[in-house]
C-alpha positions as CSV (number, residue, x, y, z in Angstrom):
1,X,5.6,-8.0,-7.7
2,X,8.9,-6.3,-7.2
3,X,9.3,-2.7,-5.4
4,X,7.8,0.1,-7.6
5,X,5.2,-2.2,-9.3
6,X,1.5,0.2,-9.2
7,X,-1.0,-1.5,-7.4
8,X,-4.5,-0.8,-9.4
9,X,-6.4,-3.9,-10.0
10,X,-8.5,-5.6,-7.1
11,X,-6.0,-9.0,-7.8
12,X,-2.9,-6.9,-7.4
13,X,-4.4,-5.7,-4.0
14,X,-5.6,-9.3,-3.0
15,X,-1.6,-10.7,-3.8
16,X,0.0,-7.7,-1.8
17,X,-2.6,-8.2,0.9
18,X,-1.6,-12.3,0.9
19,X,1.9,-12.2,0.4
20,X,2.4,-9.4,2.7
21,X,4.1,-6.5,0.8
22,X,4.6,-3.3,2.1
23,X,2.7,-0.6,0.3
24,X,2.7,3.5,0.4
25,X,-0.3,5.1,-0.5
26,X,0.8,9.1,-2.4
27,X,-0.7,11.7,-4.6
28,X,1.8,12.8,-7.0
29,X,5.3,12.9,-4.8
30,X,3.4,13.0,-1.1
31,X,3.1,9.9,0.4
32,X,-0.5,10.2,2.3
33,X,0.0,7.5,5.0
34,X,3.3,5.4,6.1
35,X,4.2,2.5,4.4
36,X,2.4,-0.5,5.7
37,X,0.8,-3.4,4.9
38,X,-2.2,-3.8,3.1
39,X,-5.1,-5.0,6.1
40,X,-8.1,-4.9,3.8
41,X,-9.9,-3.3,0.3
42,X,-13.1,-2.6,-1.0
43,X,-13.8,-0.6,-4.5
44,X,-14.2,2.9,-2.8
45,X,-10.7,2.4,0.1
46,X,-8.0,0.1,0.9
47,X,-7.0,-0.3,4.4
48,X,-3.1,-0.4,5.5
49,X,-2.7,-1.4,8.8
50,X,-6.1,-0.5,9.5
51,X,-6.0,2.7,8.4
52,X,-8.4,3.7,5.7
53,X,-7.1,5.4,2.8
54,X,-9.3,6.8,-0.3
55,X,-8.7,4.3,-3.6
56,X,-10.3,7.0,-5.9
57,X,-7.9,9.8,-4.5
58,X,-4.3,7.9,-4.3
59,X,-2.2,5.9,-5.9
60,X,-0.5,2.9,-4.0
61,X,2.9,1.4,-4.7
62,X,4.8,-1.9,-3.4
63,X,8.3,-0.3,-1.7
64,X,10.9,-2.2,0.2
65,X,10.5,-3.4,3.7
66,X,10.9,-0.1,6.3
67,X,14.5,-0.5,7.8
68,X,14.6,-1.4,11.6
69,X,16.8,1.3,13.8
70,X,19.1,-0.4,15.8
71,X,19.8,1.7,19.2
């Protein structure tokens, strides 16, 4: 899986959940809910770091790791 890459199937869910990819859930250009890493999925929501977010509603995409600020 490689940064852009749609998550939609249950098995792309369960390898981003595994191999730890960060994901963004949006509709259209609004991104809904950080990026953050997938914590669990059912068929009606998938859960990034714990939050629960509406699979029928959004779309969820693998992006790049969120860039540490340095003080």
């Amino acid at each position: 899986m490689k940064t852009g890459y749609e998550l939609v199937e249950d098995s792309d869910f369960e390898e981003a959940k595994k191999m730890g990819y960060f994901v963004r859930a949006y509709q259209g250009n609004i991104t809904i809910y950080p990026p953050g890493k997938i914590t669990g999925f059912s068929t009606d929501h998938i859960a990034i770091d714990e939050k629960r977010v509406f699979r029928e509603a959004n779309r969820f995409q693998i992006v790049d790791t969120p860039k540490t600020s340095k003080k």
